[in-house]
C-alpha positions in Angstrom: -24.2 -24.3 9.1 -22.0 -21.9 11.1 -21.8 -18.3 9.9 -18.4 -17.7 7.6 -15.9 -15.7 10.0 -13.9 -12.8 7.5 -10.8 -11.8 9.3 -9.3 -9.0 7.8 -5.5 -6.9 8.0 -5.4 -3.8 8.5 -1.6 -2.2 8.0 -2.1 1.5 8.2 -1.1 4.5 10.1 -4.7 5.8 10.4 -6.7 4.1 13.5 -9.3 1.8 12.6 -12.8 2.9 13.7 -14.4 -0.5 13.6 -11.8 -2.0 15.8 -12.1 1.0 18.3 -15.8 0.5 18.2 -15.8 -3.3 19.4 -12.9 -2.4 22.0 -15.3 0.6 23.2 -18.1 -1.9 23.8 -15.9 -4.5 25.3 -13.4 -3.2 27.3 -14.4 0.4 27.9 -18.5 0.1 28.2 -18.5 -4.1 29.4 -15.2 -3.7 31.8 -15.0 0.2 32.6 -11.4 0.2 31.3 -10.9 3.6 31.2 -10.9 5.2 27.5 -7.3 6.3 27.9 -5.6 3.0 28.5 -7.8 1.6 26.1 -6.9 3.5 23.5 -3.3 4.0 23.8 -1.9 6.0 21.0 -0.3 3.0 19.9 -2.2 1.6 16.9 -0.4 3.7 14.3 2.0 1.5 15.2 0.1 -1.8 15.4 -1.6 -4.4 12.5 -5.0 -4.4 13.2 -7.3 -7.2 12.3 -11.5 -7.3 12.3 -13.2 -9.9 12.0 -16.8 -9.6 11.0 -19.7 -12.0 10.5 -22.6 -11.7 8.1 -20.7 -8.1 7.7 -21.2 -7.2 11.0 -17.8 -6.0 13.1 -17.7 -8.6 15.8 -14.1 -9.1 17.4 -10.7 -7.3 16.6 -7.1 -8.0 17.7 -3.7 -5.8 17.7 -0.2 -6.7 16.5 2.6 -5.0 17.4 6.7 -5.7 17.7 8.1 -3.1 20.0 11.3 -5.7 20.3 13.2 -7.7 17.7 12.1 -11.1 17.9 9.1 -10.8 20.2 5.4 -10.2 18.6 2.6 -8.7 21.4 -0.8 -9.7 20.9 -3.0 -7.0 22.0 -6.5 -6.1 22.9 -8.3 -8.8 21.5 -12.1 -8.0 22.1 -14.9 -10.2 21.3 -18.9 -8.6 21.2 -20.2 -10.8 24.0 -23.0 -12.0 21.5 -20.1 -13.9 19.5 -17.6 -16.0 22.0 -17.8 -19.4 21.6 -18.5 -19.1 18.1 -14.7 -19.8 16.7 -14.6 -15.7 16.1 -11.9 -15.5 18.7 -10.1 -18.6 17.4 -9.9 -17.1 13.8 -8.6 -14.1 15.5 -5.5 -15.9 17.0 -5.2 -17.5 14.0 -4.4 -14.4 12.3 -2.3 -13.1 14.9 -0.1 -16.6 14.7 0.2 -15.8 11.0 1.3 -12.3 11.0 3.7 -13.1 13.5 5.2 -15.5 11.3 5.1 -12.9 8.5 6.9 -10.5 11.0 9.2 -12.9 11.4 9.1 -13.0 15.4 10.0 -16.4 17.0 7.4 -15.5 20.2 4.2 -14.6 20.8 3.2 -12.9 24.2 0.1 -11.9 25.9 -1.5 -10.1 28.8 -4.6 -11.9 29.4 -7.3 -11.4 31.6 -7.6 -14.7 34.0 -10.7 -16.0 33.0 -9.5 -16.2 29.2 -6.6 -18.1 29.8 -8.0 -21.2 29.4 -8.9 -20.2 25.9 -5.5 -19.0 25.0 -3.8 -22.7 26.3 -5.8 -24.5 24.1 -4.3 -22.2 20.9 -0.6 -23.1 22.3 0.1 -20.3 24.9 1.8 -20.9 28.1 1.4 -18.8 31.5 5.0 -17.3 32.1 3.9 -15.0 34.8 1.9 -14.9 38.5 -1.2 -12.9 38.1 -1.1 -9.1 38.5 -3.8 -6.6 38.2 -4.2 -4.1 34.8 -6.8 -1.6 35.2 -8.2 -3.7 38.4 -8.7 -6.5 36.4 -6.6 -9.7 36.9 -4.3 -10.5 34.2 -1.8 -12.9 33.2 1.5 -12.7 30.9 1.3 -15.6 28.2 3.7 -16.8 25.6 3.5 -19.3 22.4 7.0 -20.1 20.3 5.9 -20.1 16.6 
């Protein structure tokens, strides 16, 4: 029986260490993103969800809605040790509920090429060519809700 993914919502002005830890490991450590575009300033302004397994922090996602309407989905991380396991499904799941919450029509996304795959399969289109964040090659993605 597959381990029970707990996703949980964090709405808080006060950063969330777990979620900074996994996007340390993932992104800064397993990408060399550097540390300040990593970790922006912005999640004061952000819902922040972490999902854990058996208690253990394993993936984490950002929510924010800089325009009316619109709802970004940002720095979803998943601990290499856990894709593939539905972590990153329960993720988006979350994200496509809060964004209903929020009341935003539109979801949108930079994701890195090689997820994007994974992200058409949850309902997200590719709206844009490919362009390169911190030397990685991304791609803009929508999904109507």
């Amino acid at each position: 029986m597959p381990a029970e993914i707990d996703v949980e919502v964090y709405r808080t002005d006060k950063p969330i260490h777990a979620a900074h830890e996994v996007r340390r490991s993932v992104f800064v450590e397993g990408q060399d993103v550097p540390e300040a575009h990593e970790f922006d300033g912005n999640d004061q302004e952000a819902i922040l969800v972490v999902a854990r397994v058996n208690n253990e922090v394993v993936g984490t996602a950002r929510f924010r809605s800089p325009e009316p309407g619109v709802g970004n989905v940002e720095k979803v991380a998943v601990r290499e040790a856990h894709r593939g396991t539905g972590v990153g499904r329960a993720i988006m799941e979350r994200m496509d509920a809060i964004g209903r919450e929020e009341g935003v029509s539109t979801l949108s996304l930079h994701a890195q090429t090689h997820a994007e795959e994974f992200y058409e399969k949850l309902g997200y289109e590719t709206v844009s060519d490919v362009y390169m964040q911190v030397d990685i090659p991304h791609v803009t993605m929508e999904k109507q809700l």
